[in-house]
C-alpha beads as a LAMMPS data file, in Angstrom:
LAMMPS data file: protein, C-alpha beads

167 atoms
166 bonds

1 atom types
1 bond types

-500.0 500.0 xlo xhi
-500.0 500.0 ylo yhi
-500.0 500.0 zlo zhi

Masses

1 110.0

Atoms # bond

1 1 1 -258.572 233.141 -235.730
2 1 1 -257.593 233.438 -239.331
3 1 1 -258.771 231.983 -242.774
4 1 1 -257.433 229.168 -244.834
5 1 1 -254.014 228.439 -244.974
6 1 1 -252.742 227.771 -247.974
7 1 1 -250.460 224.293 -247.791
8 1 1 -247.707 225.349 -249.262
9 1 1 -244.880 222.816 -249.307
10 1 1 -247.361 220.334 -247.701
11 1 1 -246.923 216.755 -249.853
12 1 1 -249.495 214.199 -249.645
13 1 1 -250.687 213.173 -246.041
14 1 1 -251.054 209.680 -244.655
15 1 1 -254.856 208.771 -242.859
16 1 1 -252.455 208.821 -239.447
17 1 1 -251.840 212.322 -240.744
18 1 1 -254.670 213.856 -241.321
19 1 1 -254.942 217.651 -241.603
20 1 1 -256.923 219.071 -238.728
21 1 1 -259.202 221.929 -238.854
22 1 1 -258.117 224.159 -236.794
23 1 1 -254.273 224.689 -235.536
24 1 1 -254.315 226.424 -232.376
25 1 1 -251.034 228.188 -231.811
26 1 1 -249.901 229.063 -228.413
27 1 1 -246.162 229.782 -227.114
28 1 1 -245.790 229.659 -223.163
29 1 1 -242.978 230.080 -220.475
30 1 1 -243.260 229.294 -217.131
31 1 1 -246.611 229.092 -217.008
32 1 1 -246.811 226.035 -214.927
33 1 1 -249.947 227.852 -212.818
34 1 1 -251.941 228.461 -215.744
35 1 1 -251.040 226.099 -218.891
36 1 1 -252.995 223.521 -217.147
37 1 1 -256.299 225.151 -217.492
38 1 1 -255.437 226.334 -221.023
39 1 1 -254.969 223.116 -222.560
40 1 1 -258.002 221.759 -221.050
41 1 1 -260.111 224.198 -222.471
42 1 1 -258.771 223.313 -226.181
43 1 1 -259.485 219.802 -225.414
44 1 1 -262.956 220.119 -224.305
45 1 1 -264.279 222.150 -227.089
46 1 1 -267.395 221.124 -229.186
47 1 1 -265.477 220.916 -232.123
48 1 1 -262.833 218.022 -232.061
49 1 1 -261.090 218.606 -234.852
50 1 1 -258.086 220.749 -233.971
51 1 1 -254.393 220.025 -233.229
52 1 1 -252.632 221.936 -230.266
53 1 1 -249.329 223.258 -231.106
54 1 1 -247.465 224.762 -227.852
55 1 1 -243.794 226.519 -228.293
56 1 1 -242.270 226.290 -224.805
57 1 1 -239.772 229.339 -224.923
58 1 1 -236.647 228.714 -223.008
59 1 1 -239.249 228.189 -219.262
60 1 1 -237.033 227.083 -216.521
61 1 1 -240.810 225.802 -214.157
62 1 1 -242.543 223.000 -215.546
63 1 1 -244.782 224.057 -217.653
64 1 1 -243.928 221.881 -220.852
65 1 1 -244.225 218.710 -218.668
66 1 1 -247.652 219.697 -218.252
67 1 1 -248.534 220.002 -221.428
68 1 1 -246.575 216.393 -222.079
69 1 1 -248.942 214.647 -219.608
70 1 1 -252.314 215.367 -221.155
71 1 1 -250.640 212.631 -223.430
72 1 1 -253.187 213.935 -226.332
73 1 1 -251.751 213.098 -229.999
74 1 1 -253.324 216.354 -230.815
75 1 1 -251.074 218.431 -228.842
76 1 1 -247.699 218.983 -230.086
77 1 1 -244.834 220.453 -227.459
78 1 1 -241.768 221.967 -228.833
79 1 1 -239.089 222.209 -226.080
80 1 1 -236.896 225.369 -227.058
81 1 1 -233.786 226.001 -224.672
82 1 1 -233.945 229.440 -224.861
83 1 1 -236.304 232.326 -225.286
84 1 1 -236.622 233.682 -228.688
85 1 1 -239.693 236.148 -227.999
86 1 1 -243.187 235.693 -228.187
87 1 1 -243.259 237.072 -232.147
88 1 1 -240.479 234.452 -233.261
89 1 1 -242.142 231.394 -231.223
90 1 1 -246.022 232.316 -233.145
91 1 1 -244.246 232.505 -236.514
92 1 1 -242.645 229.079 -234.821
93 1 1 -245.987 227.832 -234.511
94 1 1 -247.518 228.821 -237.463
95 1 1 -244.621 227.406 -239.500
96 1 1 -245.666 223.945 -237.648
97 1 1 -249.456 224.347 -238.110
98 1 1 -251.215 222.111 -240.488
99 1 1 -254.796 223.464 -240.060
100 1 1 -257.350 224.916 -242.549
101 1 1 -257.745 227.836 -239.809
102 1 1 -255.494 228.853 -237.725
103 1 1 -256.501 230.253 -233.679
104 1 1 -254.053 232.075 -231.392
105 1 1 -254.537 231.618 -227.725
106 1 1 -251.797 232.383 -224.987
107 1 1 -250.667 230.329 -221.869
108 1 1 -253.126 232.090 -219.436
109 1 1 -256.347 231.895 -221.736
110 1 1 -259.751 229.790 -221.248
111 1 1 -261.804 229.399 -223.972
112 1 1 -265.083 228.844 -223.391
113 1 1 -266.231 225.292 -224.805
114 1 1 -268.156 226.620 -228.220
115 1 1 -265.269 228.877 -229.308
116 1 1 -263.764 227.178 -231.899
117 1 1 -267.130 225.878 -233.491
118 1 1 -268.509 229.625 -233.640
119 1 1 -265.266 231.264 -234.859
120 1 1 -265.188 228.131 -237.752
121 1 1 -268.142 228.395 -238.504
122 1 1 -269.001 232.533 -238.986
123 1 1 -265.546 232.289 -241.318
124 1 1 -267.120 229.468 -243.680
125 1 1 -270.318 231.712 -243.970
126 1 1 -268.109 235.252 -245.033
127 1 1 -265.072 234.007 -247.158
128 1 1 -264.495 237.852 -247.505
129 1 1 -263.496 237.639 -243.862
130 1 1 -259.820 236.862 -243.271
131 1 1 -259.109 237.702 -239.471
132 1 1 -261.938 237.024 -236.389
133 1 1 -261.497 237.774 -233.082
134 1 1 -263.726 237.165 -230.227
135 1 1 -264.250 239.054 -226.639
136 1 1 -262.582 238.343 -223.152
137 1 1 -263.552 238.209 -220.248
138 1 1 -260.960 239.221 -217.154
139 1 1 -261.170 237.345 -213.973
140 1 1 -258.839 237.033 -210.934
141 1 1 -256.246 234.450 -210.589
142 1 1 -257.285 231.904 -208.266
143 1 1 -261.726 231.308 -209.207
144 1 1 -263.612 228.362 -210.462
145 1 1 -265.053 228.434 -213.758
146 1 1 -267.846 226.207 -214.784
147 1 1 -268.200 226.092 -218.616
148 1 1 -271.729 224.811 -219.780
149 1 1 -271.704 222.563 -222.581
150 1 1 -275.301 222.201 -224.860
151 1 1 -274.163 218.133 -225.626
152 1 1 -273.889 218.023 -221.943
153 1 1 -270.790 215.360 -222.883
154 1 1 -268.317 217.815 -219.998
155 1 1 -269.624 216.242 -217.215
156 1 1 -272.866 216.171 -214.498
157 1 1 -275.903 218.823 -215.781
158 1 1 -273.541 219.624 -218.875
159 1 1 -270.782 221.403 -216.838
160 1 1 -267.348 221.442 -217.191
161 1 1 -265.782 222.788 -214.299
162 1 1 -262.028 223.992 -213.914
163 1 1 -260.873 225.211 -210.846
164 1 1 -257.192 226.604 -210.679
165 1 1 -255.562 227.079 -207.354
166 1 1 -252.456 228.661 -205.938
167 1 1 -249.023 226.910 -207.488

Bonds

1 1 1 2
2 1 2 3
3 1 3 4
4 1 4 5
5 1 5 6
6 1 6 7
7 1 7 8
8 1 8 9
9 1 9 10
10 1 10 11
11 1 11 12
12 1 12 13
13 1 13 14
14 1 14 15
15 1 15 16
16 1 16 17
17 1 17 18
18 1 18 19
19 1 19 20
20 1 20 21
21 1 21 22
22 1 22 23
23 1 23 24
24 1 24 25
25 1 25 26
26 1 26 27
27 1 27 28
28 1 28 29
29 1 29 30
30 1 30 31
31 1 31 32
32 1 32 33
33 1 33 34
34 1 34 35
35 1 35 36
36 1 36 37
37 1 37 38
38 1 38 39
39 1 39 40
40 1 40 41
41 1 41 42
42 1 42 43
43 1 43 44
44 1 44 45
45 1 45 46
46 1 46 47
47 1 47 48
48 1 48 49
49 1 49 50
50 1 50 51
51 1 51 52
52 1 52 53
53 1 53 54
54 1 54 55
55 1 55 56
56 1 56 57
57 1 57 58
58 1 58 59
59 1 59 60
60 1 60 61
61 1 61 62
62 1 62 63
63 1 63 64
64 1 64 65
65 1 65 66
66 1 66 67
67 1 67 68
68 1 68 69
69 1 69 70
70 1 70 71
71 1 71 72
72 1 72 73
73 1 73 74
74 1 74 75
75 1 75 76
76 1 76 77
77 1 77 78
78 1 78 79
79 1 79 80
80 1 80 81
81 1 81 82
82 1 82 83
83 1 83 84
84 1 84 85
85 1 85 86
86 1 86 87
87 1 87 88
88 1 88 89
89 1 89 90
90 1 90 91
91 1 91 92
92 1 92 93
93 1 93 94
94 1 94 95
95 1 95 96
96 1 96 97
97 1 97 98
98 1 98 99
99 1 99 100
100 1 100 101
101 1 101 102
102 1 102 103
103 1 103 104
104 1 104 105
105 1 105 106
106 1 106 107
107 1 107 108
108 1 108 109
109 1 109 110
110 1 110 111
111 1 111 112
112 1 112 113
113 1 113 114
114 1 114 115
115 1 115 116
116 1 116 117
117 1 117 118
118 1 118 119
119 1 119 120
120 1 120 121
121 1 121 122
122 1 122 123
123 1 123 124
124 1 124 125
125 1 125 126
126 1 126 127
127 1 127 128
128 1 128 129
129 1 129 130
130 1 130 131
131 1 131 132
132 1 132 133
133 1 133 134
134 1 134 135
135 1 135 136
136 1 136 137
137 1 137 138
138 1 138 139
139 1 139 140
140 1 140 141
141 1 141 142
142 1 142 143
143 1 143 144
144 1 144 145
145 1 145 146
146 1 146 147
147 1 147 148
148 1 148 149
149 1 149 150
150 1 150 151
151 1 151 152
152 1 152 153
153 1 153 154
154 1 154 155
155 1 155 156
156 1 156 157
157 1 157 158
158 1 158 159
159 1 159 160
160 1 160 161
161 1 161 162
162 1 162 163
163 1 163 164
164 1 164 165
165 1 165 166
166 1 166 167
């Protein structure tokens, strides 16, 4: 995740417009079996105050369509025809982003629920840090994953679970 963004070239924003918190960048292609899970993991985090920005680079599966049917106003698709490389579509997203803080994330990711709320938080502690990463954890392709939640809000017991499953 990195620091502040400056706005430059930003003009004044509407209420319908505010500017989120955190822009989470992500560029994808056909990654149909796993965008799924990705996006739902942004969307269940503890902190709501994000916008999703996903470049779709040139995928011939159908991965952008589901991204489209979340139907979240915080998630923004960009449909490019063809691939430009992973480098050009995060300076893509970037270019797009409107947060304070910006978080990268790929098509294949899970973030666990408290991620962004942590990551926020430890950089409005230090303003001497600039860049913040976190860990990973590996896992094989087809598993469930049960995130717990401390607001319990994710679902029965305060779970959240996410199952993905051969495409």
């Amino acid at each position: 995740m990195l620091g502040p963004q400056d706005p430059v070239g930003a003009g004044p924003r509407s209420n319908s417009d505010q500017r989120p918190l955190i822009s989470v960048i992500m560029s994808m292609r056909n990654a149909a079996a796993t965008i799924g899970v990705a996006v739902r993991s942004v969307q269940l985090q503890t902190l709501p105050d994000w916008e999703l920005i996903v470049i779709d680079d040139g995928s011939s599966d159908q991965g952008a369509a589901v991204v489209a049917a979340f139907g979240d106003a915080r998630i923004r698709l960009v449909r490019e025809p063809a691939s430009a490389g992973l480098a050009t579509r995060l300076n893509q997203a970037v270019a797009l982003s409107r947060g304070e803080y910006i978080a990268r994330m790929d098509a294949d990711d899970i973030c666990f629920p408290e991620r962004l709320a942590r990551q926020v938080a430890r950089l409005q502690e230090d303003p001497s840090i600039d860049c913040l990463g976190c860990g990973a954890v590996v896992f094989s392709r087809f598993v469930d994953f049960r995130f717990h939640t401390r607001r319990g809000a994710a679902g029965r017991n305060g779970f959240a679970t996410i199952r993905m499953t051969p495409g």
